[in-house]
C-alpha positions, 0 to 999 in steps of 0.5 A: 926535803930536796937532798940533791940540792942540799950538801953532803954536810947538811944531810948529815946534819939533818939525820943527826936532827931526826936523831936527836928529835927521835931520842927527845920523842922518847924522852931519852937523855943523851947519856942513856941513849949513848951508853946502851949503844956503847958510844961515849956521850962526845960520839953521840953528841958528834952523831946528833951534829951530823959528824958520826959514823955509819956503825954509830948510826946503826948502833943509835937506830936500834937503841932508839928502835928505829931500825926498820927506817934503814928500809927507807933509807936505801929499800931492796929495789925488786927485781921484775920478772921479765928481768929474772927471766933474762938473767935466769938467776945470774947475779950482777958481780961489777959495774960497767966501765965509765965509758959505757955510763950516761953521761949525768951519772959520770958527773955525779960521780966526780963530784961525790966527797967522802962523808963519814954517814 
């Protein structure tokens, strides 16, 4: 899957796919799957088309046991040790000004709607 070169909607569609495929794997209806993440089966039935919301996301995940995929979602990038050296144990606290970023990731940027998931 190529997400760059899909929408934010398909994508979202897409996950709600791979929720829907995870909970029929299982052999779970959607009422059962819905009430034990305390979402009413409309909330649930939105989340499979793609249209929920990150809590409900999260909630689903652990109902169907797929928690640990959150991993793959977005992973701890490690820090490397020549970095840590350098940084001798500061944490970053805020981003540098737009002026200061590549050009590319400045496009991005403009370019990003905002989604529910």
């Amino acid at each position: 899957m190529n997400n760059y070169s899909m929408s934010d909607q398909a994508i979202c569609e897409q996950l709600g796919e791979r929720i829907k495929t995870r909970r029929l794997e299982q052999n779970r209806n959607q009422q059962d799957v819905a009430q034990a993440a305390g979402l009413s089966r409309s909330a649930y039935q939105h989340m499979e088309k793609g249209k929920g919301t990150l809590l409900n996301f999260i909630a689903v995940l652990r109902v169907l046991n797929a928690l640990d995929q959150l991993d793959n979602f977005l992973p701890d990038k490690p820090y490397s040790p020549i970095a840590m050296l350098q940084n001798a144990g500061r944490k970053r606290q805020r981003a540098s000004s737009k002026s200061s970023l590549p050009e590319s990731t400045t496009a991005q940027n403009n370019t990003e709607q905002d989604v529910d998931w």
